[in-house]
MIDODO-272322 format. One record per residue (C-alpha): residue number from 1; residue in one letter; x, y, z; chain. Coordinates in steps of 0.5 Angstrom, whole numbers. Layout:
BEGIN
<miba=NUM	nuro=a	x=X	y=Y	z=Z	numi=A> .
...
***
This chain:
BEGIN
<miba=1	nuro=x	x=185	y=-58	z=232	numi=A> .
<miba=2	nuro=x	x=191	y=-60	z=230	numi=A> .
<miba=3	nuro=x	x=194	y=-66	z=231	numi=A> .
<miba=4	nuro=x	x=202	y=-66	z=233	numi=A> .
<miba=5	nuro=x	x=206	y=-73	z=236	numi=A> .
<miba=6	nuro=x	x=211	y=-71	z=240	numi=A> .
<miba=7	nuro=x	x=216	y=-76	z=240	numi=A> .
<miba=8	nuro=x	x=222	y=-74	z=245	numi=A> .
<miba=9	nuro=x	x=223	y=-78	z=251	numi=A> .
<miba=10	nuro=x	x=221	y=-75	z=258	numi=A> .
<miba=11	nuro=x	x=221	y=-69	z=262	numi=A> .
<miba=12	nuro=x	x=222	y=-66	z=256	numi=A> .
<miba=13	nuro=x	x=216	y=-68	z=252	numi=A> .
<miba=14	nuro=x	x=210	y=-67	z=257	numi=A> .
<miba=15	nuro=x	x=214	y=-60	z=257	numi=A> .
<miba=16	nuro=x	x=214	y=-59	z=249	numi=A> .
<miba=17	nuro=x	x=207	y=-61	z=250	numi=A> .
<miba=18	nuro=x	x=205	y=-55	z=254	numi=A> .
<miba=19	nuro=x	x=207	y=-51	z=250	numi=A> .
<miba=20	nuro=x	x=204	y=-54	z=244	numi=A> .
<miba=21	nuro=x	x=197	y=-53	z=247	numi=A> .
<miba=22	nuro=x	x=200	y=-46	z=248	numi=A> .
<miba=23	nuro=x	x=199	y=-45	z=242	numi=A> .
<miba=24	nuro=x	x=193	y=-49	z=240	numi=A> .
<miba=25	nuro=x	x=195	y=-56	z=238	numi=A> .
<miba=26	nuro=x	x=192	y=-61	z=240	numi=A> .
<miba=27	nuro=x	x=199	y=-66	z=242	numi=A> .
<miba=28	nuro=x	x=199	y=-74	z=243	numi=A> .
<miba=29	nuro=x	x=205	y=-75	z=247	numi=A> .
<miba=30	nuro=x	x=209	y=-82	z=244	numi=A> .
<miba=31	nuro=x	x=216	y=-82	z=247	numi=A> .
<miba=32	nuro=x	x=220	y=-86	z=242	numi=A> .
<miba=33	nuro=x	x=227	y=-86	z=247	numi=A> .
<miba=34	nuro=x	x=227	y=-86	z=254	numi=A> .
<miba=35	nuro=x	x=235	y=-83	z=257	numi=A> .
<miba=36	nuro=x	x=237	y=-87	z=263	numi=A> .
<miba=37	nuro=x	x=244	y=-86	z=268	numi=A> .
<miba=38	nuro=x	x=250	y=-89	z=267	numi=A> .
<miba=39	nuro=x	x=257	y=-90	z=271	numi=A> .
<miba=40	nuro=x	x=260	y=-84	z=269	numi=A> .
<miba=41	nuro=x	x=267	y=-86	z=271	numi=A> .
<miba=42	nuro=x	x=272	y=-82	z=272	numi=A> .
<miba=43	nuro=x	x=274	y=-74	z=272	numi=A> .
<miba=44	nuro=x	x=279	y=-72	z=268	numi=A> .
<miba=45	nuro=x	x=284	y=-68	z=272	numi=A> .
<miba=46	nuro=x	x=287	y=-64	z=267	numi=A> .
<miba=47	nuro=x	x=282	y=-61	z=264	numi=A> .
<miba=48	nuro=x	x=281	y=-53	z=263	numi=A> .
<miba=49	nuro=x	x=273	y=-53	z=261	numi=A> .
<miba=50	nuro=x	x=267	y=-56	z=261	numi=A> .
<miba=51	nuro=x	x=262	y=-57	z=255	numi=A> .
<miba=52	nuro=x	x=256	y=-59	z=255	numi=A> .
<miba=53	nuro=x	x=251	y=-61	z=248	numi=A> .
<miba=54	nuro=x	x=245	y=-64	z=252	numi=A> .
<miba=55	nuro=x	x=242	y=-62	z=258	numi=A> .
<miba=56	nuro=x	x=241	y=-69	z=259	numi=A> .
<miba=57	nuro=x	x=248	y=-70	z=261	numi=A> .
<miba=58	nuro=x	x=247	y=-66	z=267	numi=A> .
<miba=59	nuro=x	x=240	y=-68	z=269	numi=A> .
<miba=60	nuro=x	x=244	y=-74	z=269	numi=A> .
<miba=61	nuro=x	x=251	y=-73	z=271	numi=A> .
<miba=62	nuro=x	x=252	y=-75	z=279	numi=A> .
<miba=63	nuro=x	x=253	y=-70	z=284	numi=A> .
<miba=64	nuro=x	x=260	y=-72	z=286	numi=A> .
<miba=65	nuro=x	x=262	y=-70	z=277	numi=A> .
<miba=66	nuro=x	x=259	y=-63	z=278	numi=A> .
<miba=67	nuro=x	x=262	y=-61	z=284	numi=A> .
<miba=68	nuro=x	x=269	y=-63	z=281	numi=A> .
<miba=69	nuro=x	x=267	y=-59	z=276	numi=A> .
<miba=70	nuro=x	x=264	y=-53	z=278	numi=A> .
<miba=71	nuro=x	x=270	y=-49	z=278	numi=A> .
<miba=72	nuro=x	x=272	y=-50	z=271	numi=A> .
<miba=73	nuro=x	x=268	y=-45	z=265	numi=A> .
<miba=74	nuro=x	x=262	y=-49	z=262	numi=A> .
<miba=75	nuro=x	x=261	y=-48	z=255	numi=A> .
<miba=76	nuro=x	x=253	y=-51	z=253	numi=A> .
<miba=77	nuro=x	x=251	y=-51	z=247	numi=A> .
<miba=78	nuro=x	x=245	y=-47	z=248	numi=A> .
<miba=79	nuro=x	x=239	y=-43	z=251	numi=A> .
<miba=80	nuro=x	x=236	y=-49	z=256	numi=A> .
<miba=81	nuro=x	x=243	y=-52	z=256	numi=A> .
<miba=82	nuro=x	x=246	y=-47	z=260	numi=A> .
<miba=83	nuro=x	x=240	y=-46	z=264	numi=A> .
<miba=84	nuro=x	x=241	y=-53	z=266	numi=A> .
<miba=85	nuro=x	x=248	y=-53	z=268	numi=A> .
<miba=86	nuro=x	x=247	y=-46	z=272	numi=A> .
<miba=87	nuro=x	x=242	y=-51	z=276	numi=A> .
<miba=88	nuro=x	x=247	y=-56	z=277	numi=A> .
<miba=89	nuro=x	x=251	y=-52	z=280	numi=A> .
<miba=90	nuro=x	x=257	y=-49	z=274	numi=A> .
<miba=91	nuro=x	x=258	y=-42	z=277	numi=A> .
<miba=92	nuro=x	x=261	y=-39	z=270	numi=A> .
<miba=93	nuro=x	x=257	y=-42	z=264	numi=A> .
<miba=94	nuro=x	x=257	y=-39	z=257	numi=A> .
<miba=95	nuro=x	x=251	y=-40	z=252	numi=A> .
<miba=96	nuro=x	x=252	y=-42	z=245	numi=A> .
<miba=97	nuro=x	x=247	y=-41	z=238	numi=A> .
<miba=98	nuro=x	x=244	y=-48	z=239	numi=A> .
<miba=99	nuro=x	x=249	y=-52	z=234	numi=A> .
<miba=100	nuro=x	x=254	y=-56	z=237	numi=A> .
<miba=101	nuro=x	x=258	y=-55	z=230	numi=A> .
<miba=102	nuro=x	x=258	y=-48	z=232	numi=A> .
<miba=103	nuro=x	x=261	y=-50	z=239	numi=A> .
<miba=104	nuro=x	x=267	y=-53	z=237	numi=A> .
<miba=105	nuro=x	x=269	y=-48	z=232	numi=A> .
<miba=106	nuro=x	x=268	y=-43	z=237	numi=A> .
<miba=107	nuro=x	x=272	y=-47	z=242	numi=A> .
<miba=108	nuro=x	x=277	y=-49	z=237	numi=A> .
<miba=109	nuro=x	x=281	y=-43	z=236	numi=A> .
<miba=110	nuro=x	x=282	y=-41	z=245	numi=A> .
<miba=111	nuro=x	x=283	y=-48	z=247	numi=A> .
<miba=112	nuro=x	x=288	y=-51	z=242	numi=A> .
<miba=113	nuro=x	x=293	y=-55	z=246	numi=A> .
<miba=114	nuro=x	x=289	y=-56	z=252	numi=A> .
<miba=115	nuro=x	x=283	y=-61	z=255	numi=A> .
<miba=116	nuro=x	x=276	y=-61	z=255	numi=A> .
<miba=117	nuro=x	x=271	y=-66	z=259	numi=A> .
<miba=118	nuro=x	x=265	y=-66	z=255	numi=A> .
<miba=119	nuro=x	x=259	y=-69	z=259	numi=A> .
<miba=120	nuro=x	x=255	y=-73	z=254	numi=A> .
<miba=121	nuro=x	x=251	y=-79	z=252	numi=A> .
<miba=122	nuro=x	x=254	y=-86	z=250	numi=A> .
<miba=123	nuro=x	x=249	y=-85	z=243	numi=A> .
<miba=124	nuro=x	x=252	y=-77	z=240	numi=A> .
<miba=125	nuro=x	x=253	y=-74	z=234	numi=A> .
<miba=126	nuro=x	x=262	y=-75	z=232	numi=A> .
<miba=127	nuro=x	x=262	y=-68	z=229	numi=A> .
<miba=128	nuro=x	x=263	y=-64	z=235	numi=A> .
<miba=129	nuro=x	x=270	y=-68	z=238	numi=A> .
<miba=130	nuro=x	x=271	y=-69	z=232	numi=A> .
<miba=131	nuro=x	x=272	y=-62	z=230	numi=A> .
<miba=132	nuro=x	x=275	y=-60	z=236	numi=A> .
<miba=133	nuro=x	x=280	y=-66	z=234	numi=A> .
<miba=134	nuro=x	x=282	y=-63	z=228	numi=A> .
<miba=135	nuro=x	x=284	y=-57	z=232	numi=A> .
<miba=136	nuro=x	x=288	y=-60	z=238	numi=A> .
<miba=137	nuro=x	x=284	y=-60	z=243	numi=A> .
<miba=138	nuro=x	x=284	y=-65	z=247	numi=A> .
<miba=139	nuro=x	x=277	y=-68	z=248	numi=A> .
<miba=140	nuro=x	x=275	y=-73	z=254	numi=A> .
<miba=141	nuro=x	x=268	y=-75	z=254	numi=A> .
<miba=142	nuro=x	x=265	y=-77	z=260	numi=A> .
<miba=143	nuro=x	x=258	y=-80	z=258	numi=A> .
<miba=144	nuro=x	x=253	y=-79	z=264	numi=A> .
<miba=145	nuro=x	x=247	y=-83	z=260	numi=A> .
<miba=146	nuro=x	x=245	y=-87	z=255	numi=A> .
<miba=147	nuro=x	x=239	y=-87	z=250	numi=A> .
<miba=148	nuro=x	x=234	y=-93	z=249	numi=A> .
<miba=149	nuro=x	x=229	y=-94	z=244	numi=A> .
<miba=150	nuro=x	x=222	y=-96	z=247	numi=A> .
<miba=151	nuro=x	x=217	y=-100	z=244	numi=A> .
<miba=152	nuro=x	x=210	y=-101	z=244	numi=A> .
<miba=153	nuro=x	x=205	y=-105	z=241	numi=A> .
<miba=154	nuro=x	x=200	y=-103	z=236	numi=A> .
<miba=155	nuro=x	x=194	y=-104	z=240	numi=A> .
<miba=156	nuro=x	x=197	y=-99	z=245	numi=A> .
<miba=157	nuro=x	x=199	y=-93	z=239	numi=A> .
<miba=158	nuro=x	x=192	y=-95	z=236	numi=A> .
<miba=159	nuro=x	x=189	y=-93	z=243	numi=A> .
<miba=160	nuro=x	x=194	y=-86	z=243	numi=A> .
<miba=161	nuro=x	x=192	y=-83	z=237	numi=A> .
<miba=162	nuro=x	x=185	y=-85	z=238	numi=A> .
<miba=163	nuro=x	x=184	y=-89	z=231	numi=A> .
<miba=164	nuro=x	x=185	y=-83	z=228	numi=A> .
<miba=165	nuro=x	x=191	y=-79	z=222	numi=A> .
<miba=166	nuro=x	x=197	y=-75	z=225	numi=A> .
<miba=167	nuro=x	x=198	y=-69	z=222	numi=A> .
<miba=168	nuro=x	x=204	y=-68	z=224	numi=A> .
<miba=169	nuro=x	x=210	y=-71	z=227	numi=A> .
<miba=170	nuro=x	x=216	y=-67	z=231	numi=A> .
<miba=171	nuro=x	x=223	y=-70	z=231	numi=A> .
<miba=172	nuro=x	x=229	y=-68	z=237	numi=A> .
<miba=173	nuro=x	x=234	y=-74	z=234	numi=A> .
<miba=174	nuro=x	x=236	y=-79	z=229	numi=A> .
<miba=175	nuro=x	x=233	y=-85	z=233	numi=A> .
<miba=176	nuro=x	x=227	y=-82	z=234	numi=A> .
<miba=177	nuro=x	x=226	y=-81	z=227	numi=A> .
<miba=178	nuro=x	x=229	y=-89	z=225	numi=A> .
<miba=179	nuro=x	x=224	y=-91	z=230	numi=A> .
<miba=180	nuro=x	x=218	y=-87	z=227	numi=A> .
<miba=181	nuro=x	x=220	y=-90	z=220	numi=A> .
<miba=182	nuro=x	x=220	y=-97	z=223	numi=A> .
<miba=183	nuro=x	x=213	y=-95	z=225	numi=A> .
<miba=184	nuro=x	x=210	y=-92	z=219	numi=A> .
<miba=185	nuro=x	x=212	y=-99	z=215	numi=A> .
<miba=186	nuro=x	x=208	y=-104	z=221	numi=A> .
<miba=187	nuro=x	x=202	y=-106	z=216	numi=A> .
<miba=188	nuro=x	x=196	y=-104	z=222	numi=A> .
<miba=189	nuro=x	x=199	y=-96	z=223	numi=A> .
<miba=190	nuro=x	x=201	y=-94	z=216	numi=A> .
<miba=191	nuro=x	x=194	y=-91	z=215	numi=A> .
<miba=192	nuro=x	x=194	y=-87	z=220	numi=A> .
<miba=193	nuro=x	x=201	y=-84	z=218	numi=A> .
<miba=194	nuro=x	x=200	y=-83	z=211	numi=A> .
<miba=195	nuro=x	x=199	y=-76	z=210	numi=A> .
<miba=196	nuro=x	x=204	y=-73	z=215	numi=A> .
<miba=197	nuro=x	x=209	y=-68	z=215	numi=A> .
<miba=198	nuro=x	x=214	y=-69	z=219	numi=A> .
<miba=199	nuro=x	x=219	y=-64	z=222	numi=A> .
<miba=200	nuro=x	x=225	y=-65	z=225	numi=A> .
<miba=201	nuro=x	x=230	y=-61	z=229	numi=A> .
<miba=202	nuro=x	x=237	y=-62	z=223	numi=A> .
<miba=203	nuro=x	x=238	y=-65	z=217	numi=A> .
<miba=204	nuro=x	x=243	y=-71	z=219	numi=A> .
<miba=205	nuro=x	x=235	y=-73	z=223	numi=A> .
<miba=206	nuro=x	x=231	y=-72	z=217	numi=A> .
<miba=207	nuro=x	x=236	y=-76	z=214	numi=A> .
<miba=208	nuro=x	x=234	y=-83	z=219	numi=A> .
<miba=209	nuro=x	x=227	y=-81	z=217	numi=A> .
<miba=210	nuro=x	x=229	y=-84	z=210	numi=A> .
<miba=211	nuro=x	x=228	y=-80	z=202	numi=A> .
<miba=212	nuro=x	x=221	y=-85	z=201	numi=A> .
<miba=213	nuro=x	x=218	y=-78	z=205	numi=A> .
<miba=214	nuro=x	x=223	y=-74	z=202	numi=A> .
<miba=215	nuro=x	x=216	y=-70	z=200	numi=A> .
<miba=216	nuro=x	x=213	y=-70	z=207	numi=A> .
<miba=217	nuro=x	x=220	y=-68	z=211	numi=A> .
<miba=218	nuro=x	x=221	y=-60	z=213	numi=A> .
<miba=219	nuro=x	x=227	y=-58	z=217	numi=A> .
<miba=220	nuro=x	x=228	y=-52	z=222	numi=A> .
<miba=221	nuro=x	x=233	y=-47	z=221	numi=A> .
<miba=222	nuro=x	x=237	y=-48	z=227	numi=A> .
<miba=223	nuro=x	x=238	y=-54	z=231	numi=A> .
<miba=224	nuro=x	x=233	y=-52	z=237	numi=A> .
<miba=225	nuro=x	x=226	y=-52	z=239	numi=A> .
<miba=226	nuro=x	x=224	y=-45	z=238	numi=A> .
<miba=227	nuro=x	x=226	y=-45	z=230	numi=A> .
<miba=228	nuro=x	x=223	y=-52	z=230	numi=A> .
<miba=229	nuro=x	x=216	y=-50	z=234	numi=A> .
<miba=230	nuro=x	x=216	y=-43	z=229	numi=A> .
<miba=231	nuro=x	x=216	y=-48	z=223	numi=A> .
<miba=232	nuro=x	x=210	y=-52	z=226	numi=A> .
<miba=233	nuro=x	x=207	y=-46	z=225	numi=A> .
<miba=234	nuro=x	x=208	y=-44	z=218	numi=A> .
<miba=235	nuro=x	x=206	y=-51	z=217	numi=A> .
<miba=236	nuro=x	x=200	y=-50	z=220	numi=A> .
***
């Protein structure tokens, strides 16, 4: 069976690795981030709409944000993104592709002139307010968590892989991807990485993994988890 590290933080991993044994891997749960909450300060009073690019935002988000958000249009980024902020209590959300780039460019053209509250995390990709910027959208971002790395000994990693190679790594973000290179360089776990194929959600996290694996790195067709498990299974 397969072998397959999961490296994203919690509740998504254990839910990741479901369905990997689903489809007969054998997954070893390694979270190399953890999300934890923030103050998020205050809510902006002028914005028109909300957007969301993680579901962590609103996992995290304090009851009071939402409710004095609720009303607004909620623009998510994609499937499990709108899920989550229609559980949160959003009453009219919209589903994007999976590709925050694609949100802003969607939301660029209706809402030029006018604010935005973007629910987010203090670590984020710039590209998204920077495209609605560009495009005079006024993006207030009100940051309901952060995102730490974890670390752990090599005797415990030893302890999690059974002593035994990786086949394959999956990676959700580009500081899990710095992480796993970190990993790969400690002189006690470079063997058990050195045949790896390492499959990462986006290119810009295929880049933090670094070119010495160049070879070994496979990126999904888009930036979600059903584009990323359909590579797993090619790669198979």
């Amino acid at each position: 069976m397969v072998r397959v590290l999961v490296t994203r933080p919690e509740p998504g991993a254990s839910r990741t690795a479901r369905r990997l044994r689903d489809m007969g891997f054998q997954p070893i749960l390694l979270p190399l981030t953890e999300t934890v909450a923030v103050d998020a300060g205050a809510v902006p009073d002028d914005a028109v709409a909300v957007a969301v690019t993680s579901a962590n935002a609103l996992r995290h988000a304090p009851k009071a944000l939402i409710a004095a958000l609720a009303a607004l249009p909620c623009h998510a980024v994609g499937r499990r993104t709108a899920q989550a902020a229609r559980e949160a209590g959003f009453v009219s959300v919209s589903e994007g592709s999976g590709d925050a780039e694609a949100l802003a460019d969607a939301l660029a053209g209706s809402l030029s002139g006018k604010t935005i509250a973007y629910l987010c995390g203090r670590v984020r990709f710039a590209t998204f307010e920077e495209r609605l910027e560009a495009a005079a959208v006024h993006v207030r971002a009100v940051e309901t968590y952060d995102t730490l790395a974890l670390d752990y000994p090599d005797a415990d990693i030893i302890d999690r892989l059974a002593g035994q190679p990786v086949e394959m790594v999956l990676l959700y973000s580009a500081k899990a991807a710095a992480a796993v290179r970190t990993l790969i360089e400690r002189p006690e776990l470079h063997d058990l990485f050195e045949k790896t194929r390492f499959l990462a959600l986006s290119g810009r996290i295929a880049a933090a993994l670094g070119d010495i694996f160049s070879e070994r790195i496979h990126i999904a067709k888009k930036p979600d988890e059903e584009a990323l498990l359909a590579l797993l299974r090619q790669r198979r």
